[in-house]
Every structure is written in structure tokens, then in C-alpha cells.
C-alpha positions, 0 to 999 in steps of 0.5 A: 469518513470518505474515501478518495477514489484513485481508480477504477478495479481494472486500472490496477492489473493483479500484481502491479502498483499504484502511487497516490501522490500527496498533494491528492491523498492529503497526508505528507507522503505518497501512498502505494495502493497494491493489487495483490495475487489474492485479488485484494487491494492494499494500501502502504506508505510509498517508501521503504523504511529502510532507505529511500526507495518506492515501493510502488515499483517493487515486486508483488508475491502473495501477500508480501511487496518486495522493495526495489532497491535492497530486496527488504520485504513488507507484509501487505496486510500489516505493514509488517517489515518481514526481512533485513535490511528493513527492521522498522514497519511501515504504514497500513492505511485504508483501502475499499472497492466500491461499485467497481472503484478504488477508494483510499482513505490515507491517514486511517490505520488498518490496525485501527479499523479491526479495532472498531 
């Protein structure tokens, strides 16, 4: 499947965020595409699981997202939740960089691209 491609590598410095609205990704829910310290690029459901707040516009450390609103914390990686107040985990979805560009593909699991 293809990717949708969301930005260029330098439009999302290390360390900050980026939200993929729906009506663009396609899946009925905003998507935050992540440049972590490690230089990866990563990509969870936009809201936190334990109360409505935008991951988006947490705070990156490692690996780890740290939500906004109530400081629960979110493994990039996995989806992981890492801390209360969260308990449920979020989302991981698929995320590339091709030729200097960003590419998204919402609604496929990372869990499910290790498995193939």
C-alpha cells in the first residue's frame, strides 16, 4: 500500500510533532507523526487515551511522548501506555521516509508489519 506523504524530513524538526488531520489521512481520527531524539519518525492516534488531549502537542523524551494535559506517557515504538493516568494503549500506525519525505500510512499497525 502506499503511503500518503505529509511533509518533508525538515518540515518536522527533531523533537516536535506533527498532526495529520482525518479528512487527509483517511481513518476517523487524527494521526501525530513524531520525530523522536533517536532521528526516527513515528506515528500514534492523536489523542490521548485517558482523556481527551492532543498528543501532538506533548512533550518528546527518548522514545516516550508525554501527554499535555495529565503527564501520562506513551511509548512511540509500541503505543505502549508507560504511566497513569493512562492504562489503555494507543494506536501505532505506519510511518516511512522515502527521498527526503514523510509517508503515512494510517489504519496499518506497526505490530502488524513486524508480523509480515
Amino acid at each position: 500500500m502506499q503511503g500518503i506523504d505529509v511533509a518533508g524530513v525538515e518540515e518536522i524538526p527533531e523533537g516536535e510533532a506533527l498532526a495529520v488531520e482525518a479528512d487527509v489521512n483517511g481513518v476517523p481520527r487524527e494521526i501525530a507523526i513524531f520525530h523522536a531524539e533517536d532521528g526516527e519518525f513515528y506515528a500514534l492516534d492523536d489523542e490521548c487515551t485517558h482523556e481527551t488531549a492532543s498528543l501532538s502537542e506533548g512533550w518528546i523524551e527518548g522514545d516516550k511522548v508525554e501527554c499535555p494535559l495529565h503527564a501520562a506517557e506513551f511509548c512511540l515504538r509500541t503505543g505502549q501506555a508507560l504511566c497513569m493516568p493512562a492504562t489503555v494503549d494507543t494506536y501505532t500506525h505506519v510511518v516511512e521516509v522515502v527521498d527526503g519525505r514523510v509517508l503515512l500510512h494510517p489504519g496499518e499497525s506497526v505490530a502488524d508489519a513486524v508480523r509480515k
